[in-house]
BALO-782684 format. One line per field, with one value per residue (C-alpha): residue number from 1; x, z, y. Coordinates in steps of 0.1 Angstrom, whole numbers. Example, Ala and Ser with C-alpha at 12.3 -4.5 7.8 and 13.67 -1.06 7.14 Angstrom:
2
nr = [1:2]
x = [123:137]
z = [78:71]
y = [-45:-11]
***
This chain:
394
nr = [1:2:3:4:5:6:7:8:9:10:11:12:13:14:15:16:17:18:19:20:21:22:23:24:25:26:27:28:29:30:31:32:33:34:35:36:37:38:39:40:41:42:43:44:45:46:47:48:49:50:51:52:53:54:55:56:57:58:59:60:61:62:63:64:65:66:67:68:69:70:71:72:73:74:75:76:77:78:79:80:81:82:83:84:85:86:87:88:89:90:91:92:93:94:95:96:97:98:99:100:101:102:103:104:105:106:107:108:109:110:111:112:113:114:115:116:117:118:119:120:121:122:123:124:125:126:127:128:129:130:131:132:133:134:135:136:137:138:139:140:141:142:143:144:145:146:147:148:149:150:151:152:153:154:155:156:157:158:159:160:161:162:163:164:165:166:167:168:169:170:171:172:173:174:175:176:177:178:179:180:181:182:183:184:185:186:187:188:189:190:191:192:193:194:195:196:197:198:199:200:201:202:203:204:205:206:207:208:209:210:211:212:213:214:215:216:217:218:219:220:221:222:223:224:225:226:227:228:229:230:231:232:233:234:235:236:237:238:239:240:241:242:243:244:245:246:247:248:249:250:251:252:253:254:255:256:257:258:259:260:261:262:263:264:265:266:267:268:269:270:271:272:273:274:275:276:277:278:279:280:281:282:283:284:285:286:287:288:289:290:291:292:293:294:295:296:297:298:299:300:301:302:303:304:305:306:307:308:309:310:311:312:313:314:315:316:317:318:319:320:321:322:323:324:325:326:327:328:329:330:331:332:333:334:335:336:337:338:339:340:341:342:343:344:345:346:347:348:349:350:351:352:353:354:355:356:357:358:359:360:361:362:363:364:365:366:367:368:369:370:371:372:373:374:375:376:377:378:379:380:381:382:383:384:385:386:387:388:389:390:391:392:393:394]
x = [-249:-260:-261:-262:-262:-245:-243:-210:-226:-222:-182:-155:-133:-157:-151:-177:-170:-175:-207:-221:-214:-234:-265:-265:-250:-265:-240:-210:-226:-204:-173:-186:-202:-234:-250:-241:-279:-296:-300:-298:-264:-254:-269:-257:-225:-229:-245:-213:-190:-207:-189:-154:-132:-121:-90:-114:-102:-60:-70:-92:-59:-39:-65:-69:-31:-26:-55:-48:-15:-28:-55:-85:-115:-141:-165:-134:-128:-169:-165:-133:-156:-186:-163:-153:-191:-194:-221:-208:-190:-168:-173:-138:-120:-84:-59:-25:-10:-5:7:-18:-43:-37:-66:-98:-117:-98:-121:-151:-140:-139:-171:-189:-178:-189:-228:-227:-219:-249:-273:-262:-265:-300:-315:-296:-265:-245:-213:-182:-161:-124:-97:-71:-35:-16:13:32:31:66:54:60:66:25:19:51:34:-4:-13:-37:-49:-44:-62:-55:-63:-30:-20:0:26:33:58:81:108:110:140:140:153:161:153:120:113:74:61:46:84:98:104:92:120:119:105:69:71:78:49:27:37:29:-6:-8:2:-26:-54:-77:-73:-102:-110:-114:-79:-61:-78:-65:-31:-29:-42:-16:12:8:6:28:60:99:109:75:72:45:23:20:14:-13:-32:-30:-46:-71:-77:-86:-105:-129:-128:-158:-178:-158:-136:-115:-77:-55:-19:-7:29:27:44:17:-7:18:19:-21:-16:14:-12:-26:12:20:-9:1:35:29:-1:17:16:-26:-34:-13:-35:-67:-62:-48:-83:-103:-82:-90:-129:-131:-118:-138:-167:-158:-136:-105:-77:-66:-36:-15:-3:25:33:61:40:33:10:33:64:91:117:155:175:148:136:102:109:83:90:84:82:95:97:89:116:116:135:137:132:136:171:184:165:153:137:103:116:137:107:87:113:120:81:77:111:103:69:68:99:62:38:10:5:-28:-48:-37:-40:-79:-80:-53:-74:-109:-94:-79:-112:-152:-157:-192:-186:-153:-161:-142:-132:-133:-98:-102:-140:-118:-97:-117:-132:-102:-95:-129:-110:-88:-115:-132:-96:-94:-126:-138:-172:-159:-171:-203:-182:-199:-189:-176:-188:-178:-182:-164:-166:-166:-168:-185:-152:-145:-179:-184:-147:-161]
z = [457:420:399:358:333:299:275:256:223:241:255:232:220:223:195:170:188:223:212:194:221:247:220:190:208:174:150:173:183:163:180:217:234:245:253:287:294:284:315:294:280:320:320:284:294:330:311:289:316:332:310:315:344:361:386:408:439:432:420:458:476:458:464:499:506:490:503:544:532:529:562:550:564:573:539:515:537:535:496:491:508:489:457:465:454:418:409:419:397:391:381:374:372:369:363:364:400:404:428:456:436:404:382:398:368:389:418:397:381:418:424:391:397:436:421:391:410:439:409:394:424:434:395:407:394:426:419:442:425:417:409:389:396:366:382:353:330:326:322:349:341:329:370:385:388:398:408:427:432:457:470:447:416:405:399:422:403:430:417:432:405:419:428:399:397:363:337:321:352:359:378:402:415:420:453:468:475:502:469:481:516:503:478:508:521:492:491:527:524:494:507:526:568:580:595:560:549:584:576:545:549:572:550:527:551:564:525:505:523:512:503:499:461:438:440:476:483:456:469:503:495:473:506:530:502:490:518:532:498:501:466:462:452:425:417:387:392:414:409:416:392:366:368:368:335:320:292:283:271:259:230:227:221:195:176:173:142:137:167:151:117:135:156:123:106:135:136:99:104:127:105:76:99:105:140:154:165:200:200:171:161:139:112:140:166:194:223:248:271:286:316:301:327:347:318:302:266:240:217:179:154:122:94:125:143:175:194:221:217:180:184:200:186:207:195:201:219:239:249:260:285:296:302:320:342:350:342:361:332:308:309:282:260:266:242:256:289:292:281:311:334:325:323:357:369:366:350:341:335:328:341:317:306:265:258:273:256:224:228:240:204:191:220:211:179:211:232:203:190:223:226:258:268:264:293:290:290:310:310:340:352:349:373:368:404:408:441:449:449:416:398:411:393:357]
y = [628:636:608:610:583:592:565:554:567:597:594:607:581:548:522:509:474:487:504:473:450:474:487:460:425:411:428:413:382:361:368:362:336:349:385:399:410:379:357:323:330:321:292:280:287:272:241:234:239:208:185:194:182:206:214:227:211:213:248:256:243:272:299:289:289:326:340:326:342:375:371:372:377:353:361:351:321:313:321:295:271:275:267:240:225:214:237:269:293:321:355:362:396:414:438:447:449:491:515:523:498:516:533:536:512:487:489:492:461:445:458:447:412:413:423:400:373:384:385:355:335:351:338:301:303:302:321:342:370:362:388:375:396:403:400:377:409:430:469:483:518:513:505:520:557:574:603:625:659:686:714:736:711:703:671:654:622:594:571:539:528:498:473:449:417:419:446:424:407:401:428:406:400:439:453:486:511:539:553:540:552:590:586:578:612:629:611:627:662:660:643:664:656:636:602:589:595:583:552:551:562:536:504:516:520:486:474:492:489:492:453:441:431:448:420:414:449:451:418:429:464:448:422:451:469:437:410:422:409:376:384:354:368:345:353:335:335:305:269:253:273:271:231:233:250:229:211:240:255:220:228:261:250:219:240:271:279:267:288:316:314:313:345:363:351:362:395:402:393:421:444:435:443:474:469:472:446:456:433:429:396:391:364:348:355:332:326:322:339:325:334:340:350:361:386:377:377:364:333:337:310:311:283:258:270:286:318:333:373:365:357:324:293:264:234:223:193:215:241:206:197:224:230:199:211:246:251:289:297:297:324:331:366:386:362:328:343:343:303:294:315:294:259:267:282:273:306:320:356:378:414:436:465:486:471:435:435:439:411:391:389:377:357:333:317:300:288:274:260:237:230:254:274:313:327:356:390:415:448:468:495:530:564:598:609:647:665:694:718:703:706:743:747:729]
***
């Protein structure tokens, strides 16, 4: 194998922000927590997260139960254990739940975290990588098709619509159809024959079957693919998780509209410097989803009031009830997400990718609104993988 390094100032397409946080952490400092090559922003971090309590040991029951679930091998189990010790951490990674794992930066994310959290632990910082399944987010024509490439170069779609619960249901919930299984067969017919693809076709036959919802399929892939390195697995849409979280909404809820203000400041900071906002948040925005008839629809705020997909209003004192009722019914928007994920979890690092990097900026104004560490974001990492039939043909 070949291997050549070409820097992001050199990739069509990379933003200022993306360019500064890799080359000149200095110009972006103030919207992060730390630089992600400087070995004391790990320890700051791991430092301040010493005087929070934690859910760490509820929050080790949970993982332990979903990841026995899913048979893992013994390195996850020896991981789970090692976490339950106050002074380890987590280097924490995720994405949304896609077909046959989805995009390849997916596994580079996995991988990322698995050697951060080796390198962390060999400068003292004992640490186990944790990849957090998106499965409470809605798109899923974004992870409902993938594709791949035959012999002949041309590109091969492999798609599952999906048997949905409802039509805004979390992805996490949809069923595979004999969609998936037909898919597999195109994958086959593709792939060229060898020992690596029977294995494979196999790990994905046994995963990604007809009934078996997007999420289990995905964490059961991801199971086979990263157990060997011990990579702890956390699906969110969970009752118990959700309870974990319930003060954490409860703020989110009562300080709407302050939280609102402060991610529209931060927002307009970055664009005064010269960046971009990668989520857009509007003047009735909120932080937070929540479960109508099994849809996921957002809730705005406007004038203190409250509605549901901008349409039925609900009080505050309703929302809190119903919270403290049905606490799965909540779910939290890209920005809040993040916060729930690291006052569940004794996170160190967030492996990420361009977008989430960009977020993540505006994210900060929440952790510093409720009084939590950010984490130190550290980039993933990122291959283009060419074989030797394709780079003859470029």
């Amino acid at each position: 194998m070949t291997a050549t390094c070409t820097p992001y100032t050199d990739v069509p397409h990379s933003s200022a922000l993306l360019i500064d946080y890799l080359y000149h952490y200095d110009r972006v400092s103030q919207f992060y927590h730390g630089s992600p090559y400087d070995p004391a922003s790990y320890q700051k971090v791991a430092t301040e997260l010493g005087a929070f309590e934690t859910t760490r040991r509820e929050m080790i029951e949970v993982l332990a139960r979903q990841n026995q679930d899913l048979d893992c091998p013994e390195p996850t189990r020896a991981n789970l254990q090692r976490l339950r010790e106050p002074g380890t951490f987590a280097v924490v990674t995720g994405q949304q739940v896609g077909l046959f794992s989805g995009p390849a930066f997916t596994l580079y994310k996995a991988l990322t975290a698995v050697r951060l959290a080796q390198s962390l632990s060999e400068q003292g910082l004992p640490c186990v990588p944790i990849f957090w399944l998106a499965t409470e987010d809605h798109d899923l024509a974004e992870v409902a098709e993938t594709a791949t490439f035959d012999e002949e170069h041309d590109l091969i779609p492999l798609r599952d619509s999906g048997d949905r619960p409802s039509p805004r249901s979390p992805v996490g919930q949809v069923r595979h159809t004999a969609e998936v299984a037909a898919a597999l067969d195109q994958l086959e017919a593709a792939l060229p024959p060898g020992e690596a693809r029977t294995r494979l076709l196999q790990d994905l036959r046994e995963c990604y079957e007809p009934g078996s919802t997007w999420g289990r399929s995905f964490a059961k892939f991801l199971t086979r693919l990263f157990g060997r390195w011990g990579v702890i697995l956390m699906d969110p849409l969970d009752e118990s998780v959700h309870r974990l979280s319930v003060r954490v909404y409860e703020q989110a809820l009562a300080r709407a509209a302050e939280l609102r203000t402060q991610i529209l400041d931060r927002s307009h900071a970055l664009v005064q410097r010269g960046y971009h906002t990668q989520v857009h948040v509007g003047e009735d925005s909120t932080l937070v989803f929540v479960a109508k008839h099994g849809d996921r629809v957002p809730l705005h705020q406007r004038d203190a009031k409250f509605f549901l997909d901008g349409k039925e209003e609900v009080s505050l004192g309703q929302l809190q009830s119903w919270l403290a009722e049905r606490p799965l019914d909540f779910s939290s928007n890209v920005l809040l997400r993040p916060l729930v994920q690291d006052i569940l979890l004794p996170t160190l690092a967030y492996v990420a990718g361009p977008s989430e990097l960009a977020y993540l900026g505006q994210a900060q104004s929440l952790y510093q609104a409720f009084g939590r560490p950010q984490p130190v974001v550290f980039p993933r990492a990122a291959f283009t993988l060419l074989d030797a039939r394709v780079e003859r043909l470029m």
